[in-house]
C-alpha positions in Angstrom: -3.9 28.2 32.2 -4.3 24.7 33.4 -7.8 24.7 31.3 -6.1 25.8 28.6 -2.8 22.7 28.6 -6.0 20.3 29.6 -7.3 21.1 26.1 -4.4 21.1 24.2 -3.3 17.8 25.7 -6.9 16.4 24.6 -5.9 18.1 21.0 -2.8 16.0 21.0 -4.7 12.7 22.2 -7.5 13.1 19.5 -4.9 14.0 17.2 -2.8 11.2 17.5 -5.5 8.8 17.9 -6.8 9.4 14.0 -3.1 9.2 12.9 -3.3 5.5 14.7 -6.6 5.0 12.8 -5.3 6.4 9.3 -2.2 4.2 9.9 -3.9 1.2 10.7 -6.3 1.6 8.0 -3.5 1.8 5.8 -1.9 -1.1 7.3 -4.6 -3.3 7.1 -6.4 -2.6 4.0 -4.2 -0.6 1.5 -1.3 -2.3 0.9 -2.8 -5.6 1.2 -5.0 -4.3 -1.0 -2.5 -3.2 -4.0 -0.6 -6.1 -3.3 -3.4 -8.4 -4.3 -4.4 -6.1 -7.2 -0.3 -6.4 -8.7 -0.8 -10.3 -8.3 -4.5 -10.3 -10.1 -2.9 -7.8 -13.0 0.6 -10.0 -13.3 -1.2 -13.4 -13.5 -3.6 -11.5 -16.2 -0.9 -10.4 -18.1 1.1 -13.5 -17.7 -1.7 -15.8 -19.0 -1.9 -13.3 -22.5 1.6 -14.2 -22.9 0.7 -17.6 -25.1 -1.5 -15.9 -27.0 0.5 -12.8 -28.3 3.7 -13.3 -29.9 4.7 -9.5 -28.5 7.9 -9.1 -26.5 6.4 -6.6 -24.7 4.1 -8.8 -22.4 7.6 -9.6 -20.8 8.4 -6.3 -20.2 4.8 -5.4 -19.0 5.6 -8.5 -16.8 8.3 -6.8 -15.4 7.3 -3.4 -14.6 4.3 -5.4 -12.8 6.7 -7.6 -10.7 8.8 -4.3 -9.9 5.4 -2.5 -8.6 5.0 -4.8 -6.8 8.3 -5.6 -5.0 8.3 -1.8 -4.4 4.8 -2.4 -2.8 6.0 -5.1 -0.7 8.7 -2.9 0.6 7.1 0.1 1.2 4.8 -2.0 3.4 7.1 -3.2 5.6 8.9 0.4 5.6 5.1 1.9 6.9 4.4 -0.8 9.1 7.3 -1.0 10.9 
């Protein structure tokens, strides 16, 4: 019996020690990650604005901006 909480309590351990690995993988490379790609896209976008008389680059602008304000706060949401 003792054997047998012995290995489930290692389970547990290994099991909680990946979910600190996924979630600091997560932390530390995804939404950095997609918060620098939003930037990269929205300053691309941005800069075809001169160049195309389309009203759409502004709203392509915005939907980018929103992405990433939603980014931003699922971030701090996941790394709290």
């Amino acid at each position: 019996m003792n054997q047998t909480i012995s290995l489930v309590h290692q389970a547990q351990q290994a099991q909680q020690s990946m979910i600190d690995a996924i979630n600091h993988t997560l932390q530390i490379t995804l939404f950095p990650s997609l918060t620098k790609m939003i930037e990269i896209v929205y300053s691309l976008i941005d800069n075809l604005k001169p160049n195309s008389k389309s009203l759409n680059i502004d709203q392509i602008c915005n939907i980018t901006n929103k992405q990433l304000l939603y980014i931003n706060e699922a971030s701090k949401e996941f790394c709290q």
